[in-house]
N, CA and C atoms as a LAMMPS dump frame, in Angstrom:
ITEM: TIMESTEP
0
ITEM: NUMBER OF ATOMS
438
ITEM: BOX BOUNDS ff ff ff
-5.0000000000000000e+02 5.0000000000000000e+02
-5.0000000000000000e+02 5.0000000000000000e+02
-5.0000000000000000e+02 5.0000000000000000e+02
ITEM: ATOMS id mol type element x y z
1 1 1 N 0.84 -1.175 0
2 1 2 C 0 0 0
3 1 3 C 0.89 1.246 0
4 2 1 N 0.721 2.57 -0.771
5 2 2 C 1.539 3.661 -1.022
6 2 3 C 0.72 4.442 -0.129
7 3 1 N 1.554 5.261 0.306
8 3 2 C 0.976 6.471 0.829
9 3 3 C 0.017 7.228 0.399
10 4 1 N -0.392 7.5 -0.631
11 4 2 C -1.444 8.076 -1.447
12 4 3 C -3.072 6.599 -0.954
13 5 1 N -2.737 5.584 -1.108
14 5 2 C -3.712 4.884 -0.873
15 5 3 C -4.362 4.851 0.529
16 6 1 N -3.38 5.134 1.222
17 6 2 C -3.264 5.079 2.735
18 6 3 C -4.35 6.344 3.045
19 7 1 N -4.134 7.181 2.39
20 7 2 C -4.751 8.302 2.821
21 7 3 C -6.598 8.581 2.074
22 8 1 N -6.628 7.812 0.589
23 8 2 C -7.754 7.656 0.216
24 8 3 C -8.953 7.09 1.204
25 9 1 N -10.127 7.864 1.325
26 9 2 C -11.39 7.403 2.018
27 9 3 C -12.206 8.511 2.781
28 10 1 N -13.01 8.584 3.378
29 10 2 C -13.913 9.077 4.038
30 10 3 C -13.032 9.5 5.756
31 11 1 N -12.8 11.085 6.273
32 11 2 C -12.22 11.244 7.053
33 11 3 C -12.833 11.94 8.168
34 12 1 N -12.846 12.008 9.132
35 12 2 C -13.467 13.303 9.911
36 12 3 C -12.781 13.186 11.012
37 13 1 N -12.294 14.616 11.686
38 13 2 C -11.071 15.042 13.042
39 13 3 C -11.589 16.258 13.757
40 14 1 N -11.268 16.369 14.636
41 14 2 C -10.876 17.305 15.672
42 14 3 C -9.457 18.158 14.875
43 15 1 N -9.801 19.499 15
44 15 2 C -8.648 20.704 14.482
45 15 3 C -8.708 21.55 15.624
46 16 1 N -7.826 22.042 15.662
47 16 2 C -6.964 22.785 16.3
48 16 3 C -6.257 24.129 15.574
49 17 1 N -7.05 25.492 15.501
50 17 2 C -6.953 26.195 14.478
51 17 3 C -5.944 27.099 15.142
52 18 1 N -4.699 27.835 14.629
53 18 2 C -3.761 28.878 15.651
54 18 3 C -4.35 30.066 14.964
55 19 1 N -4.556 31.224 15.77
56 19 2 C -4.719 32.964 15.455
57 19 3 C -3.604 33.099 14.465
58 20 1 N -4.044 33.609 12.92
59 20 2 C -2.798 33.858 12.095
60 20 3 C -3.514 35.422 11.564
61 21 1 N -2.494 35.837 10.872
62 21 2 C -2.858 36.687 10.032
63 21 3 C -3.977 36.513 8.974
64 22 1 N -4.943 35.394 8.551
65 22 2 C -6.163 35.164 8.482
66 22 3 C -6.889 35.119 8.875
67 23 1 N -7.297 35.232 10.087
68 23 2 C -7.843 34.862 11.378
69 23 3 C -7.74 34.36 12.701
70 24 1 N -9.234 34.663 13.593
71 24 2 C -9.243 33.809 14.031
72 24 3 C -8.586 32.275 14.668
73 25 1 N -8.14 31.952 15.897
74 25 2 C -7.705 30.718 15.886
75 25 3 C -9.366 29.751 16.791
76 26 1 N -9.113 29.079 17.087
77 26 2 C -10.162 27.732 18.212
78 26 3 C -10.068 26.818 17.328
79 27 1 N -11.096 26.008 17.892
80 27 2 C -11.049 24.355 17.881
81 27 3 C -12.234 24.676 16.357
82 28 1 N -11.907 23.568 15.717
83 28 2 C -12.738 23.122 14.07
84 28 3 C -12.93 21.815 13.9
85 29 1 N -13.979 21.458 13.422
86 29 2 C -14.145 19.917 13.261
87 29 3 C -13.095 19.753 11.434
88 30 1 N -12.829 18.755 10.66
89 30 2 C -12.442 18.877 9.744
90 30 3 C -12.441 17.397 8.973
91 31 1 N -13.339 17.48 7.738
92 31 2 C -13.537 16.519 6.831
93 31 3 C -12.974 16.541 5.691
94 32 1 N -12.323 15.586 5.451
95 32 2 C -11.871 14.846 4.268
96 32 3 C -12.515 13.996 3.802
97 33 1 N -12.46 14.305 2.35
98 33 2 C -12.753 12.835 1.018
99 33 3 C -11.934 12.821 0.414
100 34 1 N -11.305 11.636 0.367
101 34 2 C -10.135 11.432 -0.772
102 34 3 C -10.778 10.194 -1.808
103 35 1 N -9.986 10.246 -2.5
104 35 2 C -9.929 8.929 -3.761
105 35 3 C -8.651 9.042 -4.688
106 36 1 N -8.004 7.741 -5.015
107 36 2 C -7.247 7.81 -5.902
108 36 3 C -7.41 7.465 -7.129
109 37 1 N -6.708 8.289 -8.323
110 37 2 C -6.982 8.446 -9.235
111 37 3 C -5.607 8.013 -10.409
112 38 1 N -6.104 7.658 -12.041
113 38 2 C -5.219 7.506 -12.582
114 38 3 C -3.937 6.277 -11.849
115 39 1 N -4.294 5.231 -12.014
116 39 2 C -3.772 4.057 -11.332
117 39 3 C -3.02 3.982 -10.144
118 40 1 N -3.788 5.49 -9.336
119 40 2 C -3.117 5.276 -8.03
120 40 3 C -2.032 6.005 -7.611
121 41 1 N -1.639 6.782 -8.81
122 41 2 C -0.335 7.716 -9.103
123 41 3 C -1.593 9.069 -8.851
124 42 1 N -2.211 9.559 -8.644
125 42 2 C -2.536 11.115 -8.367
126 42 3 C -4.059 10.737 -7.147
127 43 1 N -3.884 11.39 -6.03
128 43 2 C -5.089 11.728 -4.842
129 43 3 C -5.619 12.726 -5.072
130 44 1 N -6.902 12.931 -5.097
131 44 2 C -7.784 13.574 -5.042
132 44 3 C -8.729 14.251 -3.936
133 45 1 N -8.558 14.865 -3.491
134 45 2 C -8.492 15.389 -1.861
135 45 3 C -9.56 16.454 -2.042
136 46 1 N -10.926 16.464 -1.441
137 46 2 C -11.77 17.375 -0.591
138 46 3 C -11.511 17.704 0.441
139 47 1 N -11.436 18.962 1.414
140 47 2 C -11.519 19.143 2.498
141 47 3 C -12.393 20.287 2.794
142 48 1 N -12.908 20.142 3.914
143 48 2 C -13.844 21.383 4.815
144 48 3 C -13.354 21.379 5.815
145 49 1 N -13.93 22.627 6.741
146 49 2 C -13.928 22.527 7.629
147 49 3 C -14.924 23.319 8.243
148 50 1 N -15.114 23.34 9.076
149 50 2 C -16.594 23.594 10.495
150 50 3 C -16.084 24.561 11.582
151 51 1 N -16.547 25.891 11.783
152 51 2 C -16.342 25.981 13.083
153 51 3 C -17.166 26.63 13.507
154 52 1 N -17.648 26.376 14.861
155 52 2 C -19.256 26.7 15.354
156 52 3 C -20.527 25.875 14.541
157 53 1 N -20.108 24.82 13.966
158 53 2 C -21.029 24.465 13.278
159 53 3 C -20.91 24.868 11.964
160 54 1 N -20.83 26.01 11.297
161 54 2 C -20.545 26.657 10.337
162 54 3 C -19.527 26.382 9.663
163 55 1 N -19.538 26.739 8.316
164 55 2 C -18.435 26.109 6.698
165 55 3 C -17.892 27.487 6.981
166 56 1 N -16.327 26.929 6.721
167 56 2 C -15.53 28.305 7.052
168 56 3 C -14.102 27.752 5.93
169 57 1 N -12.923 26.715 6.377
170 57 2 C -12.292 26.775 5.155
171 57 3 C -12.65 25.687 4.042
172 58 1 N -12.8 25.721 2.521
173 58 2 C -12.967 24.635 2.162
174 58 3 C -11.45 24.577 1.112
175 59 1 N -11.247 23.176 0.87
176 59 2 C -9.913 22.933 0.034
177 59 3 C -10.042 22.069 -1.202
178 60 1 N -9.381 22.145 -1.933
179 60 2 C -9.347 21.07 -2.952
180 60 3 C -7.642 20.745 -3.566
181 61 1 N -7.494 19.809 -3.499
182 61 2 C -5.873 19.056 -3.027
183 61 3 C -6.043 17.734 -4.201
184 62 1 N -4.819 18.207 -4.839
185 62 2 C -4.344 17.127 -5.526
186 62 3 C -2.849 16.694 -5.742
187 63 1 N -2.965 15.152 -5.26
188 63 2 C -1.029 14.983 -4.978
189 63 3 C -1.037 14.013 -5.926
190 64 1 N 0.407 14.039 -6.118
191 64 2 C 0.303 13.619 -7.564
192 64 3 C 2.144 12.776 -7.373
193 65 1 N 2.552 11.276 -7.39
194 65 2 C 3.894 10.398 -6.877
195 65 3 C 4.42 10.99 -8.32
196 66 1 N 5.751 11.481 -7.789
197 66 2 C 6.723 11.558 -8.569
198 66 3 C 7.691 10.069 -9.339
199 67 1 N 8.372 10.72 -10.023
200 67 2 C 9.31 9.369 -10.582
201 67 3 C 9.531 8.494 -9.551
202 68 1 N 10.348 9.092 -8.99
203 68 2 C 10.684 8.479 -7.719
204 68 3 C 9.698 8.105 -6.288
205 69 1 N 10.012 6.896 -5.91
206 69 2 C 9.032 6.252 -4.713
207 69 3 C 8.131 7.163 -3.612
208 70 1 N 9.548 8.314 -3.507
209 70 2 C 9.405 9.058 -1.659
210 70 3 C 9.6 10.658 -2.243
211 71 1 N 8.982 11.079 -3.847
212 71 2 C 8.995 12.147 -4.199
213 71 3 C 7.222 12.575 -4.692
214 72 1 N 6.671 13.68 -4.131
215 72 2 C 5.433 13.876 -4.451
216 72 3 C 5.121 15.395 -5.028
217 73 1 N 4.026 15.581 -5.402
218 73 2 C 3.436 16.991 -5.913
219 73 3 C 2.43 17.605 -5.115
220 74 1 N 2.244 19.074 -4.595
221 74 2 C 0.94 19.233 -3.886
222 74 3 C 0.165 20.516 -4.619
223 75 1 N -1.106 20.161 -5.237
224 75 2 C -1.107 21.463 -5.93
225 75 3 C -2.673 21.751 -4.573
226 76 1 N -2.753 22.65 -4.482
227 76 2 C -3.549 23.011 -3.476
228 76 3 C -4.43 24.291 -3.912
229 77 1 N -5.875 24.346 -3.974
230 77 2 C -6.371 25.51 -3.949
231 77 3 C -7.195 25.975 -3.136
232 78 1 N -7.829 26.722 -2.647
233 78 2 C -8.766 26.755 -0.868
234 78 3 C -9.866 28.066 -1.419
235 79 1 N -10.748 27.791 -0.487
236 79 2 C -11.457 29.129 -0.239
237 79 3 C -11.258 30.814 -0.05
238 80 1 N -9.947 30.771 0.464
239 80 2 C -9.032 32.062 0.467
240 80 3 C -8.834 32.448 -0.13
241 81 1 N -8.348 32.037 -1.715
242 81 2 C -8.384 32.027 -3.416
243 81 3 C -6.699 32.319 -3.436
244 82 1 N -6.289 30.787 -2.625
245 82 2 C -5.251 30.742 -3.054
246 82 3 C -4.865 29.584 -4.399
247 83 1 N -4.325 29.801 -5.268
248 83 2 C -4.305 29.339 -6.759
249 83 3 C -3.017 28.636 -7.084
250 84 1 N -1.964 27.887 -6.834
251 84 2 C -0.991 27.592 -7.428
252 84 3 C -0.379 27.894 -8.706
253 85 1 N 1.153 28.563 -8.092
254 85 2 C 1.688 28.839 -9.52
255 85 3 C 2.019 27.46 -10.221
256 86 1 N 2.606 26.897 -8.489
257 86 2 C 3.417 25.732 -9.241
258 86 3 C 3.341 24.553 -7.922
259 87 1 N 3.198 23.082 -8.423
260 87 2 C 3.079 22.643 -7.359
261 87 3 C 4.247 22.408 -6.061
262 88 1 N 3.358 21.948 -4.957
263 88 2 C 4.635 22.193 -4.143
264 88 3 C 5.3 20.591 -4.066
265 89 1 N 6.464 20.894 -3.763
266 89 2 C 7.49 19.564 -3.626
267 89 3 C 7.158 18.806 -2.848
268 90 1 N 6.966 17.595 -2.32
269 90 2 C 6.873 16.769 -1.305
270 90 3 C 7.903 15.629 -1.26
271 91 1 N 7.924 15.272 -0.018
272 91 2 C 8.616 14.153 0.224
273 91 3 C 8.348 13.269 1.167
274 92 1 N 8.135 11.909 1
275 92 2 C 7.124 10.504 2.134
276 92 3 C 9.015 10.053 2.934
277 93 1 N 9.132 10.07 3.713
278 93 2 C 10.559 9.736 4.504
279 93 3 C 10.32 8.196 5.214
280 94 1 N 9.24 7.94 4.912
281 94 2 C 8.685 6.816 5.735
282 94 3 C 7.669 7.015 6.824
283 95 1 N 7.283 7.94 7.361
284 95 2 C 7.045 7.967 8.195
285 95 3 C 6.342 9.088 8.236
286 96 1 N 6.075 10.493 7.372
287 96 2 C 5.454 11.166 7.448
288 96 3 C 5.797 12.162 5.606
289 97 1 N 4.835 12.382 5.562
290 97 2 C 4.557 13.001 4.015
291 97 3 C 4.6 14.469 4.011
292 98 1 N 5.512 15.091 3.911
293 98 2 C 6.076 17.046 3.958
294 98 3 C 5.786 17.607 2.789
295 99 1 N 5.179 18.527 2.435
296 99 2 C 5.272 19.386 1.549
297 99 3 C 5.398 21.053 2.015
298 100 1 N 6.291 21.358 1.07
299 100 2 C 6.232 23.092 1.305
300 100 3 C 5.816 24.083 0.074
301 101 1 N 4.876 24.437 0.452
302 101 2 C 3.795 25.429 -0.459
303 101 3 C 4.867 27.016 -0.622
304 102 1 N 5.051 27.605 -1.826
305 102 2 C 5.768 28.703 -1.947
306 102 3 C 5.112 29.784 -2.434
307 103 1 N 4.499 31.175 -2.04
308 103 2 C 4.151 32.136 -2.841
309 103 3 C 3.939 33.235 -2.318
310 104 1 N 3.895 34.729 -2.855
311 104 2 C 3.966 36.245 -2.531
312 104 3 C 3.519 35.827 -1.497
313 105 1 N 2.688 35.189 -0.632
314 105 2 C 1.83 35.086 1.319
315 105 3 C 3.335 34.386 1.764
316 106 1 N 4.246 33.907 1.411
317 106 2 C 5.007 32.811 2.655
318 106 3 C 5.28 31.668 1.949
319 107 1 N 5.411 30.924 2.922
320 107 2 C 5.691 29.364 2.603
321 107 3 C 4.8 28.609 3.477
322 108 1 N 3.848 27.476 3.293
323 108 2 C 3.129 26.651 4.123
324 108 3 C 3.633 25.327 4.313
325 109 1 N 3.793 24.341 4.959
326 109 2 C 4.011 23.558 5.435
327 109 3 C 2.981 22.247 5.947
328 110 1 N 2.665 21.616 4.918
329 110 2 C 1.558 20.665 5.315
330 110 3 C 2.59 19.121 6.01
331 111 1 N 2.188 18.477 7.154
332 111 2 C 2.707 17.015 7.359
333 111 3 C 2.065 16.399 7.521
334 112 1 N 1.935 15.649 6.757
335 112 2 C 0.775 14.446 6.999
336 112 3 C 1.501 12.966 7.497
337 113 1 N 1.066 12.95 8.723
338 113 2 C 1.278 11.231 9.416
339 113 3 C 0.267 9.97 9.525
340 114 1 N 0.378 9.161 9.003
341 114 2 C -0.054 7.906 9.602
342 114 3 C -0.39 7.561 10.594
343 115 1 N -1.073 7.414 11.82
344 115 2 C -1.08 6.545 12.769
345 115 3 C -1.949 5.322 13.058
346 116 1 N -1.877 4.687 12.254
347 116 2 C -2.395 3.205 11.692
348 116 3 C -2.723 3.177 10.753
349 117 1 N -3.822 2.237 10.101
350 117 2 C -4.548 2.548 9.257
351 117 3 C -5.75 3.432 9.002
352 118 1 N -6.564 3.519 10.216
353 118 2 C -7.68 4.354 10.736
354 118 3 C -7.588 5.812 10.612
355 119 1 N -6.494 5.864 10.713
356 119 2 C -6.275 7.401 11.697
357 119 3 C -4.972 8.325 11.063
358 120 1 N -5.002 9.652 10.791
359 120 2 C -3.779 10.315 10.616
360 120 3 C -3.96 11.682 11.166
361 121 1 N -2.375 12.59 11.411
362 121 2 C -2.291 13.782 11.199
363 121 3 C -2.359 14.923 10.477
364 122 1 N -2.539 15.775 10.647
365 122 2 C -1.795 16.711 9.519
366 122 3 C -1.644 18.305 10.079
367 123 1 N -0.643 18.417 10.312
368 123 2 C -0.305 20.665 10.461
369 123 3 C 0.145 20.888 9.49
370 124 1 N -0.443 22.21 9.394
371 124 2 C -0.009 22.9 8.812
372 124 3 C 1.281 24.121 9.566
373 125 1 N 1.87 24.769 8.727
374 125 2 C 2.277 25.61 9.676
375 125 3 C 3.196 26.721 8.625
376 126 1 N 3.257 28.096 8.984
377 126 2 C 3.316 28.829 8.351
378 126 3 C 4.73 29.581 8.497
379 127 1 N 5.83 30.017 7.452
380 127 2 C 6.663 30.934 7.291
381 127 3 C 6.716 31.715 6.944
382 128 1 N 7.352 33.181 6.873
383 128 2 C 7.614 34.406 6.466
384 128 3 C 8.872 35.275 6.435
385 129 1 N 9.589 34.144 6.655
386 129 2 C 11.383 34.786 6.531
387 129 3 C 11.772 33.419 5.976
388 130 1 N 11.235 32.98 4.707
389 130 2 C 12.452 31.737 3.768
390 130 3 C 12.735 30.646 4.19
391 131 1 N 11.854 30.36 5.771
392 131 2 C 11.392 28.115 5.778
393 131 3 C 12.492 29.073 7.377
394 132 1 N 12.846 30.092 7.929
395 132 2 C 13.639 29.885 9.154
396 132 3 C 12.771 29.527 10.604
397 133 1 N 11.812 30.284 10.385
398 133 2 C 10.935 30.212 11.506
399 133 3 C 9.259 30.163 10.789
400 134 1 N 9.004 28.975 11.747
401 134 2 C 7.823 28.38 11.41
402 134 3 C 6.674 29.164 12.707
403 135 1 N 5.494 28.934 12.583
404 135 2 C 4.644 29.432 13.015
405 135 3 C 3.369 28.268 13.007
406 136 1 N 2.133 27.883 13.657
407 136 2 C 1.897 27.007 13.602
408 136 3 C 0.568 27.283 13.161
409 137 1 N -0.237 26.829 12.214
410 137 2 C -1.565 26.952 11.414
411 137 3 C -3.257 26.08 11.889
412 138 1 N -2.588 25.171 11.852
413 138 2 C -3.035 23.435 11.972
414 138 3 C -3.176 22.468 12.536
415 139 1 N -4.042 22.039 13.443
416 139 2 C -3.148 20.66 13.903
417 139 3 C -4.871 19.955 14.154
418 140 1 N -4.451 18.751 13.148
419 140 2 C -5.903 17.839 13.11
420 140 3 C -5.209 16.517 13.391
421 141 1 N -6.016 15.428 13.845
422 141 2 C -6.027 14.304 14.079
423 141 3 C -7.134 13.769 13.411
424 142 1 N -7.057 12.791 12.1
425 142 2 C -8.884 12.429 11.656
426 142 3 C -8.658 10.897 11.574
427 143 1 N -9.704 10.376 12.157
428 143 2 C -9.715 9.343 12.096
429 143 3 C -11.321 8.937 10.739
430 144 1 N -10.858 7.193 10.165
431 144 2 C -11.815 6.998 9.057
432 144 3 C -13.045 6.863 9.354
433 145 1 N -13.92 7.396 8.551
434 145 2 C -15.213 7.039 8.616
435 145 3 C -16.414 6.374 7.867
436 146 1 N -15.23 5.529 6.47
437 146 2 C -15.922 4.995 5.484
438 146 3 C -14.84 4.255 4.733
């Protein structure tokens, strides 16, 4: 099973939102739908999220395995109307899946972990001086629900 498969299915977590220069921080519920696509080589990623009950960020995410095993693509677009110039780089180390998002806002930082099959992580977390100091965006735990 690849990492991309691992992550395909029906998701829902507890978030953990930090006060950024977008907003607002508190607690968010946060759903995922994934599916893989094109023999398994590109994910297809829905996300929302909830807070107070209420639709507040929504995402649409597509990763896409490079040549190589532990090399990936993240093209990402959200409700904020952020648009990709270009996708961002990723890399699976074994153990957790990094990408860093680049453009005129910063640099973002998505990690997505495993913790079984059921269940994963993911922060985000945000730069503004060139990947030196991080800042923290994100932090969900979702376990499967389909």
């Amino acid at each position: 099973m690849t990492m991309l498969d691992a992550l395909a299915g029906r998701w829902a977590g507890d978030e953990e939102v930090a006060t950024t220069r977008w907003g607002q921080g508190g607690p968010a519920k946060g759903f995922v739908q994934a599916r893989c696509e094109l023999g398994g080589r590109v994910l297809v990623q829905e996300y929302r999220e909830e807070r107070d009950g209420k639709p507040a960020l929504q995402a649409h995410a597509v990763v896409a395995a490079g040549p190589e095993h532990d090399q990936y693509s993240l093209y990402w677009f959200d409700s904020y109307g952020f648009v990709p110039s270009t996708p961002a780089p990723g890399v699976w180390d074994g153990r957790q899946l990094t990408f860093v998002r680049s453009s005129p806002r910063g640099q973002t930082r998505h990690i997505y972990a495993m913790q079984g099959e059921d269940c994963f992580t993911l922060r985000l977390e945000s730069s503004f001086d060139g990947g030196v100091n991080w800042e923290p965006v994100l932090a969900g735990t979702y376990h499967r629900v389909e």
